[in-house]
N, C-alpha and C positions, 0 to 999 in steps of 0.2 A: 179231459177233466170231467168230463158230463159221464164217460163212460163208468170212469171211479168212483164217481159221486153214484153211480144204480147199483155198479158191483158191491159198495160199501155197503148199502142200501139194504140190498138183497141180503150180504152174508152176515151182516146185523139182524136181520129178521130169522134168518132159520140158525143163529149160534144162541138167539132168546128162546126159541124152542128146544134146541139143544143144550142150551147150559153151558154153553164155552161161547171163546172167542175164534174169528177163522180170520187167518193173515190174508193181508192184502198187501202186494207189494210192489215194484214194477223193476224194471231193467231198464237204467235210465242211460243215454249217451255223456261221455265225460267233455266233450267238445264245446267251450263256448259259448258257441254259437246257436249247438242246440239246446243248450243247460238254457238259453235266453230264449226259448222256443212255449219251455213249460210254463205252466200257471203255479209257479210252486208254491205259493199262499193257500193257494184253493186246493192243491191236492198231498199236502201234507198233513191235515186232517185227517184225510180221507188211509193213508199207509201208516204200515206197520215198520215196514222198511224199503229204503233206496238202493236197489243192488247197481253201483257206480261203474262201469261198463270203463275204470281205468287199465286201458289197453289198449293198442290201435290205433296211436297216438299216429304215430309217421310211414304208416307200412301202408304203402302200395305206392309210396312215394320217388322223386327221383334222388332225391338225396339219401346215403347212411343216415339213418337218425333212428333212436331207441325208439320200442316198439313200448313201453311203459315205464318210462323214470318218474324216478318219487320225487324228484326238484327238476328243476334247469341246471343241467350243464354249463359250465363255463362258456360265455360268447353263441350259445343258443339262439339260434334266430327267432326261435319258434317258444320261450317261457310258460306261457299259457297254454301251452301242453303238458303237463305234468301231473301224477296223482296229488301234489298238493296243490295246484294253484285251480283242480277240479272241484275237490272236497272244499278247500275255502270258498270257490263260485256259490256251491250249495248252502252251505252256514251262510253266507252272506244275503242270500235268498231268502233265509229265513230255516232251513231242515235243522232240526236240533242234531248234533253230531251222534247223539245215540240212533239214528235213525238211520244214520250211513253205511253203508256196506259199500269196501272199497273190494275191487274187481284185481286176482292177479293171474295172468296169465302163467301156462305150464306148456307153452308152446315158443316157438322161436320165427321168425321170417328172415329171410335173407335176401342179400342185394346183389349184383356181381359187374362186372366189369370195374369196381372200384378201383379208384389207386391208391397205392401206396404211400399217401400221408397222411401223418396222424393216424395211423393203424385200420385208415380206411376214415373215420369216425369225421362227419360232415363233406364228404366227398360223394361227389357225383356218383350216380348209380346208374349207368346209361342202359344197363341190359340185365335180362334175367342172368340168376347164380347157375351155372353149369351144373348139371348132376343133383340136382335139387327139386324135392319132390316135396308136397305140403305135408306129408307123414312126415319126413324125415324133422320135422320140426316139435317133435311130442318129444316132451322132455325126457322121456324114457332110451328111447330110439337117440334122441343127439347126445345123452350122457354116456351113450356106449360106443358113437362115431365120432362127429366130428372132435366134442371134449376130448376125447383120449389120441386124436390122430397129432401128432407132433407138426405139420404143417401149419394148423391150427394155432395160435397165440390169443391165449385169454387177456382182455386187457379191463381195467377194471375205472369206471369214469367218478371219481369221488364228491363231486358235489351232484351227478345222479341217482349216485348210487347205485348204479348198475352196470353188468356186465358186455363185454361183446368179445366176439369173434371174427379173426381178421386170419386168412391165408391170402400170403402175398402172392402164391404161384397162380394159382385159379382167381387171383382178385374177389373173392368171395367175403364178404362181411354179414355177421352173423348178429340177430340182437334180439337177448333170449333172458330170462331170468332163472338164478341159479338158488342155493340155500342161501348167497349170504344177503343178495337181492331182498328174498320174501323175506328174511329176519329183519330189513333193514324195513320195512312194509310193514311187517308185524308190529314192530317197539313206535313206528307213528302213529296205527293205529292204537296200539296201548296209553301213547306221550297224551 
């Protein structure tokens, strides 16, 4: 807080000698626990914008679980992971919603050893995904692999609103955001 309060400080004094304004913004964690970390009273003054870090929600975890869903899933253990129960944490704090920048990933993580129920989707993750490189996860590279490999079975979670991938041969579970994902991101940020 103290830090934003010299930076604002500062970039208020030399945008009066310049004639403009100069953004101040931060990259904030969408977690909780760390959202209950900030002083958000005291440094919402201080920014222009909240760039919301909604992403990273379940990944590196031992369960399947989506790497950024815009709601909770059906029977979710975990609710208060989601891009809107992060964004409402913030408004509730106090951040006017024009101030929010909600965060979407264009990358994918994968689980492996998964089983075969429920397409994978809350099932234990005991081991890394076979053949599985963190490149392989830019959405560019998995739209030309694993999307298009027919092992692969898209399955689509509708109270997440988001996608995954499940190959039952490699037990591999995939949880990545697609176009209908970000549109479905896009029209809450718009709602």
């Amino acid at each position: 807080t103290l830090l934003l309060a010299e930076l604002r400080r500062e970039l208020d004094a030399q945008g009066a000698k310049d004639r403009r304004h100069y953004e101040l913004t931060i990259a904030a964690s969408a977690r909780p626990s760390e959202i209950a970390n900030l002083e958000i009273r005291r440094i919402v003054p201080l920014l222009d914008f909240i760039n919301v870090m909604t992403y990273d929600y379940h990944t590196g975890g031992s369960i399947a679980h989506f790497n950024a869903p815009l709601y909770a899933a059906a029977n979710d253990p975990t609710p208060e992971l989601t891009v809107d129960a992060s964004m409402r944490a913030f408004e509730a704090g106090g951040v006017p919603r024009e101030k929010l920048l909600v965060g979407v990933p264009f990358f994918a993580k994968a689980y492996g050893g998964v089983a075969n129920v429920n397409g994978g989707f809350l099932q234990a993750a005991p081991s890394p995904p076979r053949n599985w490189h963190d490149s392989d996860g830019d959405w560019r590279r998995l739209s030309v692999t694993r999307l298009t490999d027919r092992r692969y079975v898209r399955h689509w979670e509708p109270s997440a609103r988001v996608p995954w991938l499940y190959d039952s041969s490699s037990r591999t579970w995939i949880t990545y955001d697609d176009p209908e994902s970000v549109r479905a991101k896009v029209d809450y940020v718009r709602g």
